[in-house]
C-alpha positions as a printed NumPy array, in Angstrom:
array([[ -75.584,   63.029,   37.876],
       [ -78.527,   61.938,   35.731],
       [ -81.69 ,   60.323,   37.858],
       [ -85.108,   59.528,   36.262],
       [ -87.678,   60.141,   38.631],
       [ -91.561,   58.73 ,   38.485],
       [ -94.381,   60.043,   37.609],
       [ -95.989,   60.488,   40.961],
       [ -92.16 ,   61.992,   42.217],
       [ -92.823,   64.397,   39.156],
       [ -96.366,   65.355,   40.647],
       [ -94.347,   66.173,   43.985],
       [ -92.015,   68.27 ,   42.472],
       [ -94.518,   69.774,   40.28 ],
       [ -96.895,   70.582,   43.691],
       [ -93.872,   71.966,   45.309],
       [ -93.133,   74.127,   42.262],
       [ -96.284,   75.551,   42.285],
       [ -95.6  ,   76.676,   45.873],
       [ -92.537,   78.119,   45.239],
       [ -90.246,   75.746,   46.241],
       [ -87.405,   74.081,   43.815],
       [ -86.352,   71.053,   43.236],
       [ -83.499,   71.001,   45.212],
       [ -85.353,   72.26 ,   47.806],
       [ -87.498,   69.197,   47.806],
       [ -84.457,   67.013,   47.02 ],
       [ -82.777,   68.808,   50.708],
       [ -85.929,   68.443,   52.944],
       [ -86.061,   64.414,   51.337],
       [ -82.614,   64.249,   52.558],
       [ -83.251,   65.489,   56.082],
       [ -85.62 ,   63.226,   56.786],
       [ -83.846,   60.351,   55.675],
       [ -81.215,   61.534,   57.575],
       [ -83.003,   61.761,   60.399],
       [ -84.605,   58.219,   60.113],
       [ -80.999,   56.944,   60.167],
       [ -79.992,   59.102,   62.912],
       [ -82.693,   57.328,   64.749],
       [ -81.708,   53.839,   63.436],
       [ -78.419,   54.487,   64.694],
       [ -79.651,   55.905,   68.457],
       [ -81.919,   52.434,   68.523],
       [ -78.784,   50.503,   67.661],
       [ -76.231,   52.464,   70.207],
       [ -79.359,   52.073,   73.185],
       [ -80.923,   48.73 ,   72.378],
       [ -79.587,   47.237,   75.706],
       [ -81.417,   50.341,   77.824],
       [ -84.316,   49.626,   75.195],
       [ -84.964,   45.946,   76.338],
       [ -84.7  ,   46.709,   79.966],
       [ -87.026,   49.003,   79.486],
       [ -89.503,   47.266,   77.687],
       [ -89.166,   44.086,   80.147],
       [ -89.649,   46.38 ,   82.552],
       [ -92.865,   48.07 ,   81.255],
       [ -94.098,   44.468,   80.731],
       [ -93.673,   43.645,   84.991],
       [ -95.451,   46.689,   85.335],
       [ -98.085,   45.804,   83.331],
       [ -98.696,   42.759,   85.098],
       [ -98.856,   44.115,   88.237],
       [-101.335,   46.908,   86.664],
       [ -99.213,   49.91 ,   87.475],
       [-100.078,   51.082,   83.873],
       [ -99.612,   54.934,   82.788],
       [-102.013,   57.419,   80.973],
       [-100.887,   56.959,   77.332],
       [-100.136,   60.869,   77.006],
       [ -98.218,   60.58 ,   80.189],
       [ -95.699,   57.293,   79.147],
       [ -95.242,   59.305,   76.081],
       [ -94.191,   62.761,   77.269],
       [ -91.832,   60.187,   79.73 ],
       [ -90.309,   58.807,   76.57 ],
       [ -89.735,   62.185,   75.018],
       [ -88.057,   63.159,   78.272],
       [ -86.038,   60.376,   78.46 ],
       [ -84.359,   60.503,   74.969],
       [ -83.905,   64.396,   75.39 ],
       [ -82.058,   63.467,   78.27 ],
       [ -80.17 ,   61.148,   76.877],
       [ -79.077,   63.123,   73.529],
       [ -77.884,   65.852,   76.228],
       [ -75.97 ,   63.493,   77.973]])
């Protein structure tokens, strides 16, 4: 397979050369994290119902003023969905 890549692609693989990684190494970390973004696509898709209640939820909660510390709803969230990918 034959791909033409742009110049500012070029200037990534060229920056990555220089550090000692190959081009196929940059072509395999690309693909991981694409990967993972559809991974992620997919997990919203499979828990959009939980999603919703969730959010509807957080929105009652928020108009009663029971609102969280910002580093604590997130470390809940990151709970959660380990949790969940265990499960």
């Amino acid at each position: 397979m034959i791909i033409e890549i742009k110049p500012e692609q070029q200037k990534v693989l060229d920056r990555a050369a220089r550090s000692g990684m190959s081009p196929e190494d940059v072509l395999d970390q690309a693909f991981a994290v694409i990967d993972e973004q559809y991974r992620e696509d997919d997990w919203m898709l499979a828990e959009k119902q939980f999603i919703a209640v969730q959010i509807e939820e957080g929105f009652a909660q928020s108009e009663r003023g029971e609102l969280l510390d910002a580093d604590l709803a997130i470390k809940g969230l990151r709970e959660g969905r380990t949790t969940r990918r265990i499960a």
